[in-house]
N, C-alpha and C positions, 0 to 999 in steps of 0.2 A: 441445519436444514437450509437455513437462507443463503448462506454460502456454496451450497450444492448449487443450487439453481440459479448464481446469479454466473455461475462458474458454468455449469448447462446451459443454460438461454440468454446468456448478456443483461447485462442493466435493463434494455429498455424490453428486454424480452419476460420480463419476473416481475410479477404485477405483486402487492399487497396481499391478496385475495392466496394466489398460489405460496407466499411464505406463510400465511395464517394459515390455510390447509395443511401444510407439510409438517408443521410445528403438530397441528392437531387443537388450535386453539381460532376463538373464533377472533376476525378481523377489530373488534374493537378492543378486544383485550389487548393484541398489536398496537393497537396507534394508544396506548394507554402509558408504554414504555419507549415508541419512538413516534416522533409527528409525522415522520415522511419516511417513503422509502428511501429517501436522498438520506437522511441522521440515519438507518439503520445501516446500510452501504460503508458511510463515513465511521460507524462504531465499529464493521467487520473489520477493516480495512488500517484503523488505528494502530494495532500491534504493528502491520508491517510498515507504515509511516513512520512511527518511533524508532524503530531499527535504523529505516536509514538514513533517517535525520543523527540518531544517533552515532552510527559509522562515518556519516559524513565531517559530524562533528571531530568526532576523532580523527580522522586521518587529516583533513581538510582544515580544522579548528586551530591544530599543532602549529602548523606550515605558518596560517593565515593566509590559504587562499579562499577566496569569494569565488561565487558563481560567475563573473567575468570572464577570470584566470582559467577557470577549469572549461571555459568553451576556448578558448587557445588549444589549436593543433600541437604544438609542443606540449601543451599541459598533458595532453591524450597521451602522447610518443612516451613523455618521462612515467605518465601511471603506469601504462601497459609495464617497461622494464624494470617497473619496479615491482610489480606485480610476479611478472615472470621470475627475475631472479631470486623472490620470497618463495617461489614453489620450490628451485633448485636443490636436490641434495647437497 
């Protein structure tokens, strides 16, 4: 439900009140499992932070390049071709 709405109305648009309605549960039973809108946000949002720390890890871990290297224009130039020529048949 809270993911609907935060996806519908943005962050600052989805108040507490409207995910405890949605759920069907009253507002303190909410703040029982998360303190803030902000840790509920951060608990939806976890799966996809794992992934791409984890992908990053992997592709980027291998190499040993850091966040530095990868804002390098050539870093961009060598991922794209390399990206491309992994789709190639």
């Amino acid at each position: 439900m809270s993911k609907e709405l935060f996806t519908k109305n943005g962050f600052r648009g989805t108040t507490t009140r409207d995910i405890a309605a949605a759920a069907g549960i009253g507002l303190s039973n909410l703040y029982h499992y998360f303190s803030s809108k902000d840790e509920l946000f951060v608990y939806l949002l976890k799966p996809t932070t794992d992934e791409m720390e984890r992908m990053l890890d992997e592709h980027h871990g291998i190499k040993g390049n850091d966040i530095e290297r990868m804002q390098d224009v050539n870093y961009t130039e060598e991922s794209l071709k390399e990206a491309c020529c992994a789709w190639e048949p």
